[in-house]
C-alpha positions, 0 to 999 in steps of 0.5 A: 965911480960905479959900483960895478966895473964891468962895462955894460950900456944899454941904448934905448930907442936906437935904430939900426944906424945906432947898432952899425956906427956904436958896434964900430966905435967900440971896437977901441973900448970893449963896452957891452953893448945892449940895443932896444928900440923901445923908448925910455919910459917909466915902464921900459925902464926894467930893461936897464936892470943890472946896467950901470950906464944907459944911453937915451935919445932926444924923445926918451923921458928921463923924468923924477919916475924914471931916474929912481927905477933906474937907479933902484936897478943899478944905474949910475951913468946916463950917457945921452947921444945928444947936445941936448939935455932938457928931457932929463930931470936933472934935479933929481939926478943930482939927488940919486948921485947919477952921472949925466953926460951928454956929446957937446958937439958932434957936426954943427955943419950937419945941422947948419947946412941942413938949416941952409938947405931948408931956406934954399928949399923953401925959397925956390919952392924945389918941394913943389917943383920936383912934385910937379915935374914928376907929374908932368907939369913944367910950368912956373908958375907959383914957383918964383922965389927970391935972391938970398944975396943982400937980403938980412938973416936973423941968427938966434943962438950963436953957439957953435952952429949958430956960427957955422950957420951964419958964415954959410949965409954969409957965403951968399952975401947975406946982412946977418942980425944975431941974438945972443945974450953970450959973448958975440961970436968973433968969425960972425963978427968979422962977417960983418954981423951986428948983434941986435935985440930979439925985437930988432931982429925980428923986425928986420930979418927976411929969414929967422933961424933957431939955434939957441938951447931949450931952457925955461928962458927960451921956452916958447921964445917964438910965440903969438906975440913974437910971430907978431913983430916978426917982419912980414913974410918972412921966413921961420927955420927951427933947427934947434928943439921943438920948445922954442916955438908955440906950435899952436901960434904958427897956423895963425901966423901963416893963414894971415901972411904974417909968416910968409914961409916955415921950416921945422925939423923938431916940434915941440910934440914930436914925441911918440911921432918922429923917428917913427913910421905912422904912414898907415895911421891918421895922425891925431896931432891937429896942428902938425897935421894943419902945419902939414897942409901949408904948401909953404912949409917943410917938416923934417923928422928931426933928421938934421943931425943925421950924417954919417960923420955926425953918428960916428962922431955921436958915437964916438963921443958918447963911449968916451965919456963912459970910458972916462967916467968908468976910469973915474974921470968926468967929461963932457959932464952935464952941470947939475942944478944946485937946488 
């Protein structure tokens, strides 16, 4: 329970969309709320002062450094917008006694169907196609793609939107392969589904998708040696976080053919890049700026999540577990590292 009951939240890195979708949930809460663009950081952190709860995003650090001036300035709550957690020291929230929670769920289908749109993107070239046609160019070829229906996806992760994922595959009669070291989703399952090693997945997927958390044991889980015993030609979508693959492996991988087509929406350097307009600078990551070259891969900035139902539901979500911990109740609790 906070010292100070007065209900403030302070939101770093929000946008305009954050102001209009939070402004309209907390008309059934009544929180003071306080936008700043600017990222979280050890420096920004001075904003929060006199704030008992702050709400960072995805490339906000809340790092050791962070966490101590913001608890040296009042903070007790940090109430992420987000499922993700890993860019929150959570051994030294533990020590301070902050409260961190984060939103569950908001749309898996926003992430998934985004997912399917990439595949859908990637395979039929649209890309190229509506680059093309705009220019005056109706031929074909380069554009030849192939059909989804009987060939094998791979689902790594099969959480709630691995599962949502795997029935929109489904629907295009696809064979789906899953990697979990969870309990096996029911409805995958019921699909016809069969879960497999990491190895055998990749070895017989025509298309890999990413939807696993990022945690010291899925750090890095696509690297040099994975892109390696991934089937040949086949295709890599990372909807999930940046950290799961080796960014530096993948220029390798497509210059050799061994990946025949890639779709990213997070990177594992995004930070200070997306969410950002930089068209006006020389980008001075080497390797997304390499990625970028490929006429076989899709970036997204990190925008899979971004639906209207999605941002209400983040909204929604995140003002509640404040208002839950300010009544002095805990939901949807991050669990904290025991040492």
């Amino acid at each position: 329970m906070p010292d100070n009951t007065t209900p403030r939240l302070i939101l770093f890195s929000s946008r305009q969309y954050d102001a209009d979708t939070f402004n309209q949930a907390n008309e059934a809460f009544g929180i003071e709320l306080d936008f700043q663009e600017t990222h979280l950081d050890a420096q920004t952190a001075v904003l929060a002062q006199g704030f008992t709860a702050i709400c960072p995003f995805v490339n906000d650090s809340v790092d050791k450094a962070v966490l101590e001036k913001l608890h040296e300035g009042g903070t007790r709550l940090i109430a992420l917008r987000s499922a993700g957690f890993n860019h929150v020291d959570l051994h030294a929230a533990k020590r301070l006694g902050l409260m961190v929670t984060r939103v569950p769920a908001y749309s898996p289908h926003a992430v998934a169907e985004h997912a399917a749109g990439m595949i859908l993107t990637l395979n039929r070239r649209l890309h190229r196609a509506v680059a093309r046609t705009r220019e005056g160019d109706f031929s074909l070829t380069g554009l030849l793609g192939f059909d989804l229906h009987g060939k094998t996806v791979g689902i790594i992760g099969t959480g709630i939107i691995g599962r949502v994922f795997g029935g929109i595959m489904a629907g295009f009669g696809m064979q789906l392969l899953c990697y979990d070291p969870g309990k096996p989703a029911d409805n995958l399952l019921a699909r016809g589904a069969r879960y497999v090693e990491l190895d055998e997945l990749l070895a017989n997927s025509d298309i890999v998708s990413l939807h696993c958390p990022l945690l010291p044991s899925t750090y890095h889980l696509i690297d040099e040696h994975a892109l390696a015993r991934i089937k040949r030609g086949a295709m890599l979508i990372n909807t999930g976080r940046g950290g799961l693959v080796e960014s530096n492996a993948l220029v390798g991988a497509l210059k050799s053919g061994q990946l025949g087509n890639l779709g990213l929406d997070v990177y594992e350097e995004e930070g200070g890049l997306f969410f950002e307009d930089h068209s006006d600078n020389l980008l001075q990551d080497d390797t997304l700026a390499r990625l970028l070259t490929f006429p076989n891969v899709i970036i997204t900035a990190h925008q899979a999540f971004f639906t209207h139902e999605a941002l209400v539901e983040i909204a929604t979500t995140t003002l509640d577990n404040m208002k839950a911990w300010l009544d002095g109740t805990a939901r949807n609790l991050v669990d904290t590292p025991s040492n």
